[in-house]
C-alpha positions in Angstrom: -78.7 19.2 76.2 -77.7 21.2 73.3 -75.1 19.2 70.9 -72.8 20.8 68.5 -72.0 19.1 64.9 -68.2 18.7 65.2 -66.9 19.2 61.3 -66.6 16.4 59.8 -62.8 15.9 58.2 -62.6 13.9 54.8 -59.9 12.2 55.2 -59.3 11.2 51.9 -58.7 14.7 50.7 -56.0 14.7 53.7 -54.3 12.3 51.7 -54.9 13.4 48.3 -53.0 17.1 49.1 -50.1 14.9 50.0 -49.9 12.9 47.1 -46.7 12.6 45.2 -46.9 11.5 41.2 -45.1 8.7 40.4 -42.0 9.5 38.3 -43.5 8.2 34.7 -46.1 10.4 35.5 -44.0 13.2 35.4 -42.2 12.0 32.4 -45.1 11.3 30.5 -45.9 15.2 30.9 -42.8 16.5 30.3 -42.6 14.4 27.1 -46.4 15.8 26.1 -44.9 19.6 27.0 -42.1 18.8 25.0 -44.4 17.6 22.2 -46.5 20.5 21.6 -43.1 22.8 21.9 -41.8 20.8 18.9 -45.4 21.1 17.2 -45.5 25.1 17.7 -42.8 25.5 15.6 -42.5 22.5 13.2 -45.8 23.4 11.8 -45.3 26.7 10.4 -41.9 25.1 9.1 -43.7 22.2 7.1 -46.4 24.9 6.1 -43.9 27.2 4.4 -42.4 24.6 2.9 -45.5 23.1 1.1 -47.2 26.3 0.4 -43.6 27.8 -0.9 -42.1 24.6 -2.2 -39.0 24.9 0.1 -36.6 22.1 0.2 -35.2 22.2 3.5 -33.1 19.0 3.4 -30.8 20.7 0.6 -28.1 23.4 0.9 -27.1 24.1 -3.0 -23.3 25.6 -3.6 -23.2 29.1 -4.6 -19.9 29.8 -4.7 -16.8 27.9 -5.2 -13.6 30.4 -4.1 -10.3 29.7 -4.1 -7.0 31.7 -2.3 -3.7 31.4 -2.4 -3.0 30.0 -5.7 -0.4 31.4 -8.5 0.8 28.9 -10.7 -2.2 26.9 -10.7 -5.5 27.9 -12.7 -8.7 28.4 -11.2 -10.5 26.4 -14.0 -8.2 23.8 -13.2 -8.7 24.1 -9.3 -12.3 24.0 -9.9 -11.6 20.9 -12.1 -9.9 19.1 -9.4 -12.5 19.9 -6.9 -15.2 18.6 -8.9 -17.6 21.0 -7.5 -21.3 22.3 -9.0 -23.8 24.5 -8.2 -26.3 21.5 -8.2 -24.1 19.7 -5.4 -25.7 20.3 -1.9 -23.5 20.8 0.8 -24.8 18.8 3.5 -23.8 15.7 1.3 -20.8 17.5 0.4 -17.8 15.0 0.8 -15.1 17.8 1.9 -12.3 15.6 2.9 -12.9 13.7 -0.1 -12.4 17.2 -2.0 -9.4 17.9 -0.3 -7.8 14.9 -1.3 -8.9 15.5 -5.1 -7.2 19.0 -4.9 -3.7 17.4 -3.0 -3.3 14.9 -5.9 -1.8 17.7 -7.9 1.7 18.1 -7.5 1.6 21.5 -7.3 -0.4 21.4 -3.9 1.6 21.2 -0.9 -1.3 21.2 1.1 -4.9 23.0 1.5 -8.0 23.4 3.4 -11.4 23.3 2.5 -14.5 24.7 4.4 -18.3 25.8 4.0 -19.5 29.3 4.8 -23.0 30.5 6.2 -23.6 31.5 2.3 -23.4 28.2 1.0 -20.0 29.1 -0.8 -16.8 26.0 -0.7 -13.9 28.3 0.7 -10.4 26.7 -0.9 -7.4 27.3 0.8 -4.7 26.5 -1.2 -0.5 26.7 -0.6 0.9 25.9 -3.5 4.9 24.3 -3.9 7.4 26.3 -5.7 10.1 24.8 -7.6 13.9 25.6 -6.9 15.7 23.6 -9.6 14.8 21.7 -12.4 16.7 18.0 -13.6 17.7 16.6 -16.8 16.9 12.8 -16.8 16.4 11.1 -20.5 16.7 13.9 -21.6 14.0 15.3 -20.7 13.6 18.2 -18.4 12.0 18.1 -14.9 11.3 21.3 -12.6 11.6 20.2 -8.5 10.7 21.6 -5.9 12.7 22.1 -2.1 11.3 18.7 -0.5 12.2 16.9 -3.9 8.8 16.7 -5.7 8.8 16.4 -8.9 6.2 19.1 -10.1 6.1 18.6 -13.7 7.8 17.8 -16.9 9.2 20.8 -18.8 7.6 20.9 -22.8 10.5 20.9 -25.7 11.7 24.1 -25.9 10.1 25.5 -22.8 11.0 27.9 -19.9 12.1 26.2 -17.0 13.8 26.9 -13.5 17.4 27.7 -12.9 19.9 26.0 -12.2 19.9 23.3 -14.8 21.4 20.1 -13.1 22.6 17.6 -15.4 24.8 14.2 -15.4 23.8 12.5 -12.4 24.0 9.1 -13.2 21.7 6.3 -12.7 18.4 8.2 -13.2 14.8 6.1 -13.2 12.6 8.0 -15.7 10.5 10.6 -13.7 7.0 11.3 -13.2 5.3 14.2 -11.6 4.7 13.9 -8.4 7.6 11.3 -7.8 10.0 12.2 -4.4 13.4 13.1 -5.9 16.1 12.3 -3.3 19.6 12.3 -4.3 22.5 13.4 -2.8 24.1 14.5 -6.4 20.8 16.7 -6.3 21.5 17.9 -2.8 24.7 19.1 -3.4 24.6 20.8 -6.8 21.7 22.8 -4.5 24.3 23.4 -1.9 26.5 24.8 -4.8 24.1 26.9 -6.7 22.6 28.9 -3.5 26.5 30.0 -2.5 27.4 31.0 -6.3 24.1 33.4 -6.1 24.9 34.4 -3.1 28.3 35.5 -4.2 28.5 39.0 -5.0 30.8 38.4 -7.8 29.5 35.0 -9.5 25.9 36.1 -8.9 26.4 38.6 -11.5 27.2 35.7 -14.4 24.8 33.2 -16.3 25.2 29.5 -15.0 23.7 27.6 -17.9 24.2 24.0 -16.1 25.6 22.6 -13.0 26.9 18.8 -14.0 26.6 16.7 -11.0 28.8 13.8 -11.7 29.1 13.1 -8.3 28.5 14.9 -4.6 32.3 15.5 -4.6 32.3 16.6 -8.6 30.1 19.2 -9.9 30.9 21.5 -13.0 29.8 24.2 -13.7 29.3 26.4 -16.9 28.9 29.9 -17.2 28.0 31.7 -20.7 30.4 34.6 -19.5 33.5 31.9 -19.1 35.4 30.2 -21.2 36.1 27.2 -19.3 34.6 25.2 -16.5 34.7 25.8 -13.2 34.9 22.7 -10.7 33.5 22.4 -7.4 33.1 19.9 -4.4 29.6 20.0 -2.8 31.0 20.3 0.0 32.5 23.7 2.0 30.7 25.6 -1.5 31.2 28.7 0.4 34.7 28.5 1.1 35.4 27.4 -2.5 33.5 30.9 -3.7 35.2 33.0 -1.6 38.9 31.6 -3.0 37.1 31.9 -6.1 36.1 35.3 -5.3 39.9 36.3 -4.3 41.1 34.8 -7.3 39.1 36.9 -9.4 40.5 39.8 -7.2 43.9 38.9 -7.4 43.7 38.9 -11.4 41.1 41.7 -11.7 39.0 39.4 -13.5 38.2 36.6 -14.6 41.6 34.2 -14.4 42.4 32.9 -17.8 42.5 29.7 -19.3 40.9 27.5 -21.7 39.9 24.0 -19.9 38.8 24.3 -16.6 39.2 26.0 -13.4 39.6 23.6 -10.1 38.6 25.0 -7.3 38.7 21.5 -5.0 41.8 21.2 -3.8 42.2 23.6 -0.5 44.3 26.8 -1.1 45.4 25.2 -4.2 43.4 26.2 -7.7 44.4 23.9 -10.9 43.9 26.5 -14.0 44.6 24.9 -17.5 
């Protein structure tokens, strides 16, 4: 009787082909892939830097610019900023610079940003002032939100209209908020005399704001005062502006020129 070998199956290799790897064995060769993906290019990294002495933790400034400023200086931007070339930019405090640079007065508000050159870009927007205030007497120039911007030197330019008399003044500092309706309404007055086709065309040398109701004014081309309310201004310079019509000039006198009561103008 003839017998054939039947194959032998291993049945261990039966189970071996469907063997599935725990999951921290797949981890652990993910991690080791990840590993030598970090190591391929890390190496050449740390090799440049130690054979060419490059400090890759440090970003040095080269360039501090600054935009939209007029009245300001750049040294004194740059001042404020406290920025050097030997600062590095990723421990570069930028808020912290912003809030050096908004400590001026003159700074309504700015930004402050890195570019891919390593250069500080300053944005800066700058507050204008619109009148400027006699206090002790000393001259202050303000700006539209009531900010005190600075203090005028002796004998220096400063911003028209001059606004004087308001009583009960605290000594001013720049940077103070200046809020006063006496303020508010000798504004009020000013803007309608230069937008006055007629008044615009003479010198106001001071607007005295005795009160919001009671504000002189005096002109270099007039021999007298003019008084105003601060409020209706723009009806007040129109009558003012028929007046001067009516007469075909300036109306005479030699005191003052009352221009708050209605239709009615007091001339003395």
């Amino acid at each position: 009787m003839n017998t054939a070998a039947s194959p032998i199956r291993n049945k261990r290799s039966d189970r071996q082909e469907n063997v599935i790897p725990f999951p921290r064995q797949i981890r652990r060769k993910n991690a080791w892939g990840i590993v030598r993906l970090v190591l391929v290019f890390v190496c050449p990294i740390v090799i440049l830097t130690m054979v060419f002495r490059i400090p890759l933790w440090e970003r040095k400034v080269t360039a501090l610019v600054f935009e939209g400023h007029h009245t300001l200086s750049e040294i004194h931007l740059r001042d404020l900023a406290g920025i050097t070339e030997d600062d590095n930019l990723w421990q570069l405090d930028l808020a912290a610079v912003r809030q050096r640079i908004l400590s001026d007065p003159y700074v309504k508000d700015c930004s402050v940003s890195t570019t891919t050159n390593n250069a500080v870009y300053i944005s800066i927007t700058e507050r204008m002032p619109v009148a400027s205030v006699s206090c002790n007497n000393r001259i202050y120039e303000i700006d539209e939100e009531g900010v005190v911007l600075r203090e005028v030197p002796p004998l220096g330019k400063f911003t028209p209209p001059l606004i004087t008399s308001i009583p009960g003044l605290a000594p001013l500092q720049p940077g103070d908020r200046f809020q006063h309706e006496h303020f508010a309404a000798a504004l009020r007055l000013w803007r309608a005399l230069s937008a006055s086709p007629v008044l615009s065309r003479f010198t106001i040398s001071e607007i005295a704001a005795f009160s919001p109701g009671s504000l002189y004014t005096y002109f270099d081309e007039f021999p007298c005062e003019v008084r105003w309310s601060g409020l209706q201004c723009e009806e007040q310079v129109k009558r003012f502006e028929t007046l001067c019509a009516w007469q075909r000039g300036l109306p005479s006198c030699s005191e003052y020129i009352d221009m708050r009561f209605g239709s009615q103008v007091a001339v003395k």
